[in-house]
N, C-alpha and C positions, 0 to 999 in steps of 0.2 A: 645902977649898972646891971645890963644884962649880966647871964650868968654865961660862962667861954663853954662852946662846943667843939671841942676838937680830939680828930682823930685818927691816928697815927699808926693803930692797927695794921698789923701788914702792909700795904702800897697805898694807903688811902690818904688822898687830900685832905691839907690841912682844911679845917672848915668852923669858921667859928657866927654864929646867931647874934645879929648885935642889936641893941634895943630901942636904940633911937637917933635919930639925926647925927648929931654929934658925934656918937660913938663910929657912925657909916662913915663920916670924915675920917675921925681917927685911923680909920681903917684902910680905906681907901689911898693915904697917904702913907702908912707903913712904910718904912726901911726906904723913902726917897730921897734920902741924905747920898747924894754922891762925894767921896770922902776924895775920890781923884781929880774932880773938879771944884769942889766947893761951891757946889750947888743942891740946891732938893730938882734933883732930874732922874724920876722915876726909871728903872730898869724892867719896868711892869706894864703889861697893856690891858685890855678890858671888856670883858663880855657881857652883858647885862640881859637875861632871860627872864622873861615875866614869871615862869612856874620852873621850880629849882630842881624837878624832875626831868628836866629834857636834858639829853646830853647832847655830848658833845661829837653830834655824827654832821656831816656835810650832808646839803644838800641831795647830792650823788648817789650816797648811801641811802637816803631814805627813800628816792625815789627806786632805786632798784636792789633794794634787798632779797639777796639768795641769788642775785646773776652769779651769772659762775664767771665774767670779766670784765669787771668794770671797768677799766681800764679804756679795753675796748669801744664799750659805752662810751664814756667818756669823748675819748679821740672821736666819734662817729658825731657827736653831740657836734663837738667847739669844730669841726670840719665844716658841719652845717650853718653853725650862727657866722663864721667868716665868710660861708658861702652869698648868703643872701643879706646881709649886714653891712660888706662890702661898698655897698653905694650912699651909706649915708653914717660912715663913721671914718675915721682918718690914723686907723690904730696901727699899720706900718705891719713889718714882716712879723715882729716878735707874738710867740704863740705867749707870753707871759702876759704880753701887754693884752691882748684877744683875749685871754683867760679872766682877768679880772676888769675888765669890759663885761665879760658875759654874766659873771658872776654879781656884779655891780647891777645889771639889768634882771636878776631874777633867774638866769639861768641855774639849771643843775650840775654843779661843778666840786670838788673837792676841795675848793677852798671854803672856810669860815671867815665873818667879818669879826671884825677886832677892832678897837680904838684904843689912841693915848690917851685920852680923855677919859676921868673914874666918873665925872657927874654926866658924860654922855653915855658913859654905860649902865650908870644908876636912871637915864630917862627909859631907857630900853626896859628896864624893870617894872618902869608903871605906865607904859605907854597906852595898854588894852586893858583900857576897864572891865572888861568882859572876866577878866584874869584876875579882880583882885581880892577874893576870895582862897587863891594860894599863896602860898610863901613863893619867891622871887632870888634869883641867884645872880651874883655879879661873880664869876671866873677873873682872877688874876695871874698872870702867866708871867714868867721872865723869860723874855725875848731873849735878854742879850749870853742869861744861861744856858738857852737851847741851842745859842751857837755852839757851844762846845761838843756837841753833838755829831753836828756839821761835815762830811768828809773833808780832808785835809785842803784840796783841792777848793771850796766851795767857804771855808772858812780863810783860808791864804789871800782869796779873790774879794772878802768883804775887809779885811783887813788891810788891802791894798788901797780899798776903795775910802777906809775911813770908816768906814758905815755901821751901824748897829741890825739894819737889816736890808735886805735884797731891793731893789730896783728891778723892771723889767731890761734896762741895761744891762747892770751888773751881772743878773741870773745868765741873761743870755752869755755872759763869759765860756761859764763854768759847762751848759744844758743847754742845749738850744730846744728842746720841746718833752714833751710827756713822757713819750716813747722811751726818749734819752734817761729821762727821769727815773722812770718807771723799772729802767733796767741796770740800773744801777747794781753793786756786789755790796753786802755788807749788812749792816742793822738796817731797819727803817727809823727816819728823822724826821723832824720837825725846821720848817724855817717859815720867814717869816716874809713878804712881799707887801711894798708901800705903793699902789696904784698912783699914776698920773693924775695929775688933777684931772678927770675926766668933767666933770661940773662942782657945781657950791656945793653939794650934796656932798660929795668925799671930803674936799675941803672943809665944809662945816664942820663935818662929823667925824673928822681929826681919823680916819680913815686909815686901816693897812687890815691885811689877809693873810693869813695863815694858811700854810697849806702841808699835807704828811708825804713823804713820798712816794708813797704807793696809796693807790687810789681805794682802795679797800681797808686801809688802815685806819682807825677812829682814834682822835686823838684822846679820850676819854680811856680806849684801852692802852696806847700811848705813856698817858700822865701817871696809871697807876704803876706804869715801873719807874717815873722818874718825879715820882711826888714832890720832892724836893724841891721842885723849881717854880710848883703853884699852891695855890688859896682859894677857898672856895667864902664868899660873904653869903650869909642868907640873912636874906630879908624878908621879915615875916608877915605876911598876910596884912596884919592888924594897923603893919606903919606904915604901909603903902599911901594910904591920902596924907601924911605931914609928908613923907618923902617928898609927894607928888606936887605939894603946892609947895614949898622951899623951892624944888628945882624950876619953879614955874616963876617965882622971886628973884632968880638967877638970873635966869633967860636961859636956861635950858629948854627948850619951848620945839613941838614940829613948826612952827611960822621959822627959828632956825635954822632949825636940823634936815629939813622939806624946803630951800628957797624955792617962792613960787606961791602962786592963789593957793593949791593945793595945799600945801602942808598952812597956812594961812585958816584957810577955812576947816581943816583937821583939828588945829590947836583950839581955835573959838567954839569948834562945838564940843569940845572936851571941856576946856575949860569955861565956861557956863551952863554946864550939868550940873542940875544939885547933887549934893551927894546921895542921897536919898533915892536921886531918882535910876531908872536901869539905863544902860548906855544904849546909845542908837542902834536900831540894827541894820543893817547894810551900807 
């Protein structure tokens, strides 16, 4: 048995080093006994980071650190991918649904990707060889505790709806765009947005987005005043190739996770590299 690293010091995420396959199950399935259904139906979704040092900033953030409005940014950004995007995507008025559209295609946006999936967020952990000389983080978050967060308005509208999290429907309720968002009275929160099936890709990859309500907010500074509701898994450098072939015995696989030649021809040249050998480069 590994030995438990956890730390509960002031506002710090629980975080515990675990030592081996097994134990990463164990882990990963934690507290998924739903006692009101009688089911194991996780209340937890999942981030899988190759190197356990990156936080947890959006894209957004990284690209323009020290703007003085991001926000601004932002709207000026997802103005333009609608502008020119417009003739070959079918994504309707809603700025939710465009938001994670864009964000789905690589754009720079304030949301985070996320999964239900613990063993697609465990591929995310060994997917770059390049990476596997560091230890490796899977983030677990309770969704359906951050609702409580929620203003009353925005928590009344998902509970009308049933839902455990937002819709680009549902959000459209409560917000109809950033601006609205953005201007909001009160704490800043956390929620949580399930994308359309836009292709296999989302679908595969059990798919939804996180997003803070102010666009300068990092949900990293966020979590350290509501600890309570996440887990940090490290996974350490040395287990990464048993991780990485188990989840390849699964079918956790980019031939998956990438439908298409592409992710096809990603997985066959990872997976017939010795281990010995250095990963491709370009």
């Amino acid at each position: 048995m590994a030995s438990l690293q956890i730390g509960m010091i002031s506002n710090e995420v629980e975080s515990k080093t675990i030592g081996g396959w097994l134990e990463l199950i164990d882990e990963l399935y934690r507290n998924s006994w739903d006692q009101n259904i009688g089911r194991f139906r996780s209340s937890f979704v999942f981030r899988g980071m190759a190197d356990a040092r990156t936080l947890l900033d959006s894209n957004l953030v990284r690209l323009a650190a020290g703007y003085q409005d991001l926000a601004k940014l932002e709207s000026h950004i997802l103005r333009n991918f609608r502008k020119y995007a417009h003739s070959t995507s079918a994504a309707g008025d809603s700025t939710w649904h465009w938001l994670a559209l864009a964000q789905h295609h690589g754009l720079q946006t304030r949301l985070l990707d996320w999964t239900y999936s613990p063993l697609v967020a465990a591929h995310f952990v060994t997917e770059d060889l390049n990476l596997y000389d560091r230890d490796g983080v899977i983030w677990c978050v309770n969704h359906r505790a951050g609702n409580s967060f929620l203003p009353g308005n925005f928590r009344n509208e998902l509970e009308a709806a049933g839902a455990d999290v937002f819709t680009a429907e549902i959000l459209d309720c409560v917000c109809r765009g950033l601006e609205d968002l953005e201007q909001l009275s009160g704490p800043e929160f956390i929620l949580f947005l399930e994308p359309p099936s836009l292709d296999a890709r989302i679908v595969n990859q059990f798919a939804l987005f996180s997003m803070m309500s102010r666009a300068a907010c990092t949900m990293d500074g966020w979590l350290r005043t509501h600890s309570d509701m996440a887990r940090k898994i490290i996974i350490p450098a040395a287990l990464k190739w048993e991780i990485r072939d188990k989840l390849d015995q699964a079918g956790i696989t980019e031939r998956v996770l990438y439908p298409g030649l592409d992710g096809i021809a990603r997985w066959l040249s990872r997976y017939y590299l010795p281990r010995s050998a250095q990963p491709p480069c370009g």
